[in-house]
C-alpha positions in Angstrom: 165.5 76.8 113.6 161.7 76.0 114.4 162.1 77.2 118.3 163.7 80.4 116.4 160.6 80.8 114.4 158.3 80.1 116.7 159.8 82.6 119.3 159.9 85.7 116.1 156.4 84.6 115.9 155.4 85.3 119.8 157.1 88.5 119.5 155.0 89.5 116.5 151.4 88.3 118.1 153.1 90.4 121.0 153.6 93.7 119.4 150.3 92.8 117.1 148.1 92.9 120.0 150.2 95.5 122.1 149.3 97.9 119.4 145.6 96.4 119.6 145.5 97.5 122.9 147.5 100.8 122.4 144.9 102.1 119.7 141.9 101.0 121.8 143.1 103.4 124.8 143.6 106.5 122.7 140.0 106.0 121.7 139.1 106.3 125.1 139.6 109.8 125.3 138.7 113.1 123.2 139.3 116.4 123.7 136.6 118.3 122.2 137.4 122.1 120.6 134.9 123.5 118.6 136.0 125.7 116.2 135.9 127.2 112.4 139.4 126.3 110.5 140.6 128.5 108.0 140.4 127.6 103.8 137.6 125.6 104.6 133.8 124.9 103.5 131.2 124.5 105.5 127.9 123.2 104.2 125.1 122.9 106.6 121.5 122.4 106.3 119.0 121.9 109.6 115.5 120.3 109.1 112.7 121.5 111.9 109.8 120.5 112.2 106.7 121.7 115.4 103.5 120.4 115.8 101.1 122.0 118.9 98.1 121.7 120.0 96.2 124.5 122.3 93.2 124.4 124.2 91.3 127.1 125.6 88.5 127.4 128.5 87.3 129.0 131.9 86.4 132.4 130.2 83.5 132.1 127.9 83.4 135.7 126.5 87.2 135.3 125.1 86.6 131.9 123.3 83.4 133.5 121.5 86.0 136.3 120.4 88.3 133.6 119.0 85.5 131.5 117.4 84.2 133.9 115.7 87.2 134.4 113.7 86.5 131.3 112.2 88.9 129.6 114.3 87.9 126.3 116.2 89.7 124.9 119.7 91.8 123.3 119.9 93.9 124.9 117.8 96.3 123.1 116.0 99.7 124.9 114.2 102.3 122.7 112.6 105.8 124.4 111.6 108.2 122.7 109.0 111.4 124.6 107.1 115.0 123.8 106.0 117.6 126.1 106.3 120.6 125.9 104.7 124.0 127.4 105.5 127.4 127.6 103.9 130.1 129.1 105.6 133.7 129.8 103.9 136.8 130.4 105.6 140.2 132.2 103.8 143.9 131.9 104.2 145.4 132.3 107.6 146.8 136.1 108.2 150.2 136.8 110.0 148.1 137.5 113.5 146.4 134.4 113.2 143.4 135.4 112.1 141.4 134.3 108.7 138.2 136.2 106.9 134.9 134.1 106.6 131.2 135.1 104.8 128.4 133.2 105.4 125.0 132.7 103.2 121.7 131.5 104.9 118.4 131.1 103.3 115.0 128.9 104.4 115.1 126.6 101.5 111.2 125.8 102.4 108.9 126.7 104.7 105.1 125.2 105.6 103.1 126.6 108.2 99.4 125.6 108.5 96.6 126.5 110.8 94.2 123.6 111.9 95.0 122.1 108.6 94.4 125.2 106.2 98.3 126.2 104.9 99.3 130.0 105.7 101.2 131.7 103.1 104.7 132.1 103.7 106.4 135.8 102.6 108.2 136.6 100.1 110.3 138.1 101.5 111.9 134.9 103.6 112.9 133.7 100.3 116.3 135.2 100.0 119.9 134.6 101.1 121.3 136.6 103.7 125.2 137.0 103.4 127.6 138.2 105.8 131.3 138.8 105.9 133.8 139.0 108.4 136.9 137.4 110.5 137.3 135.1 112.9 140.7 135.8 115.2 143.2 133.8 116.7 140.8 133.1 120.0 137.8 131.8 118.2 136.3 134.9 118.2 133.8 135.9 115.3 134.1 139.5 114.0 131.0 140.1 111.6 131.9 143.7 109.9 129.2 143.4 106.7 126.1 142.9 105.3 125.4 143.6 101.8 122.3 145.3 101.9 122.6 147.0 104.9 123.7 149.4 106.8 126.3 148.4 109.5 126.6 150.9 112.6 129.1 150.1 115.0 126.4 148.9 117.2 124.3 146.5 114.6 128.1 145.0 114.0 128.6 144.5 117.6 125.2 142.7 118.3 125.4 140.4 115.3 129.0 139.3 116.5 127.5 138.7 119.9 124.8 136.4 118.4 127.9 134.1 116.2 129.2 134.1 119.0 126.3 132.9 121.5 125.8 130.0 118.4 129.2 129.3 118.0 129.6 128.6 122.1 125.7 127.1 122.7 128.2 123.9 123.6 131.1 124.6 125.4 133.2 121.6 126.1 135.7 121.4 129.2 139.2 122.1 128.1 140.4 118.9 128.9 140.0 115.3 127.4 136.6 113.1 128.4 136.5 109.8 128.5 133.9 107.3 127.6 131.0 107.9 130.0 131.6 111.4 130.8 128.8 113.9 131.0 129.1 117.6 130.6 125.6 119.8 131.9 125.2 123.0 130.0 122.3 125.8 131.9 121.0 128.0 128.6 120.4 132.0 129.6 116.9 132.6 129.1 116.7 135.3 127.2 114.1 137.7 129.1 115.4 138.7 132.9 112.3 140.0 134.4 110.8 139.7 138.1 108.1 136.6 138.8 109.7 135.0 135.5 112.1 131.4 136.4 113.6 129.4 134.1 116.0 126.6 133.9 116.9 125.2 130.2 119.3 122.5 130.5 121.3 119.9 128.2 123.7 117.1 129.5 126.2 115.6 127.0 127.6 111.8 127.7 130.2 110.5 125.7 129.1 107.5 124.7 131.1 105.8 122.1 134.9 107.3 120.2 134.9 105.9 116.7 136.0 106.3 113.4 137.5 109.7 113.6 134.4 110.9 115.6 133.2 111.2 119.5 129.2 110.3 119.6 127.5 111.6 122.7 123.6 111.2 123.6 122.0 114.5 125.1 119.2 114.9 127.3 117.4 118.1 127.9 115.4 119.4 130.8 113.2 122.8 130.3 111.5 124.1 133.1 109.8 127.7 133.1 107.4 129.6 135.1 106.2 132.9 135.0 103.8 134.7 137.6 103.1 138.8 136.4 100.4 140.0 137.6 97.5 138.7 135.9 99.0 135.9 133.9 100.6 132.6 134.9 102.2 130.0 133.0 104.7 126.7 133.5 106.4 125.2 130.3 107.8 122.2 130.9 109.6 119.8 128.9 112.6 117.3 128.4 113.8 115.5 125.0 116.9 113.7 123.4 119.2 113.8 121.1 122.5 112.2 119.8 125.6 114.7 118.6 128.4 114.0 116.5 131.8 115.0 116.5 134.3 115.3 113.9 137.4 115.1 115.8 139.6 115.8 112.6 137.4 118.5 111.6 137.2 120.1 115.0 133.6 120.8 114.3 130.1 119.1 115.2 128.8 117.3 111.9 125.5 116.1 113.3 123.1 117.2 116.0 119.3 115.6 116.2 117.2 116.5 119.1 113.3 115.6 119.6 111.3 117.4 122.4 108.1 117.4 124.1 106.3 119.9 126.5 103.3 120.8 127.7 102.3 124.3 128.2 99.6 125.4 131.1 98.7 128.9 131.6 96.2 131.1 133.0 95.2 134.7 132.0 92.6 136.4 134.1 90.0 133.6 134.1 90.7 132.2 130.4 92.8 128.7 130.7 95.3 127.7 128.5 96.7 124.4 127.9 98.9 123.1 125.2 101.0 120.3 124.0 104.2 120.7 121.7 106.4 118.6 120.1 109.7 119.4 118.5 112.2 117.8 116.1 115.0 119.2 114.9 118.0 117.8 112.5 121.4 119.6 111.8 124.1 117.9 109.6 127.4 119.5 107.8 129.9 118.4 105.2 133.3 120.0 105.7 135.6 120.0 102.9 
């Protein structure tokens, strides 16, 4: 009777840590799949804040034109605003598709010029709402905006831009594994001759935990323009941490701090600057 017992209770240790070690591997591997879910809400609110600093010298007739607005170098601007979002999705249709509207609004807003506040307008304090549908590929259909006038073109440039947000990350369609990095090249927006630019982010998946895949992100920015008369490099990096409700199918938290530094030239006036960038994103999905 005791070696009986005693062998039912190696079996259970057995199966007790075989599932140990069962759970720990499928938490070594995510598949990530952004998306919007239908009869869901989606509360979001992202914090930014900018501080820069800009210097000026080389051409003294310019600076006199800028001092004697009252302004003194260097010139120091500082940027802070919340915005918040809410998103609702409806009941899934026969094709798969489900209607959404979205509200944003800059819940505040501080901007201040070497220390003396500018006044925000009016106007910036108001919700925006949109409404459309979001089909069975992802895709984001935005077909009105109270308010305004929606031409078949203003419809089809405001779904390009969800859509541009929506897919700013695009994960590999295939599951990644603690340690694996993902490198994502940003369009710059401007295509123009003597103009290069390279904006970059690398995701690693660092940690799978608690229903949600952590990754650390690094960012690279790198731009240079030479047009005729004017020359200027931007360069940067910064880092982040993003989380990933895996449940959810949707990123709940993104933080990201930045620096760069800013040289230019414009005929003989020299332009130097220094910037830093924070930025905080979280969403409750319910």
């Amino acid at each position: 009777m005791k070696n009986l017992k005693s062998y039912y209770m190696r079996k259970i240790m057995f199966l007790a840590l075989l599932l140990i070690v069962i759970k720990a591997e499928a938490q070594q591997e995510v598949t990530v799949k952004i998306k919007y879910e239908p009869g869901r809400t989606y509360d979001a609110l992202l914090s930014l804040n900018l501080n820069c600093s800009i210097n000026a010298s080389g051409d003294s007739d310019m600076i006199k034109k800028i001092t004697s607005k009252g302004l003194t170098l260097p010139l120091s601007l500082t940027l802070g605003g919340k915005i918040g979002f809410q998103g609702k999705t409806g009941a899934l249709a026969a094709d798969n598709s489900f209607p959404f509207s979205m509200n944003f609004k800059i819940n505040s807003a501080d901007l201040a010029l070497n220390g003396n506040s500018i006044p925000i307008p009016k106007k910036l304090d108001t919700t925006i709402t949109m409404f459309g549908k979001i089909m069975a590929d992802g895709r984001m259909i935005a077909d009105s905006v109270p308010g305004m006038k929606m031409k078949d073109s203003s419809a089809q440039s405001l779904s390009k831009s969800l859509n541009m947000i929506q897919n700013r990350i695009k994960f590999p369609d295939r599951p990644m594994h603690i340690g694996d990095t993902i490198t994502r090249d940003l369009p710059f927006p401007m295509k123009m001759t003597g103009i290069s630019a390279t904006i970059r982010t690398i995701y690693k998946l660092v940690n799978i935990a608690d229903g949600n895949a952590y990754f650390d992100v690094n960012n690279v920015i790198d731009i240079k323009a030479n047009i005729k008369t004017i020359v200027v490099s931007i360069t940067g990096s910064g880092t982040g941490k993003v989380v990933y409700s895996i449940k959810d199918n949707f990123i709940t938290e993104y933080s990201n701090s930045a620096k760069i530094k800013l040289n230019g030239q414009v005929n003989k006036l020299v332009v130097t600057g220094d910037i830093t960038m924070n930025s905080y994103y979280k969403i409750d999905i319910h």
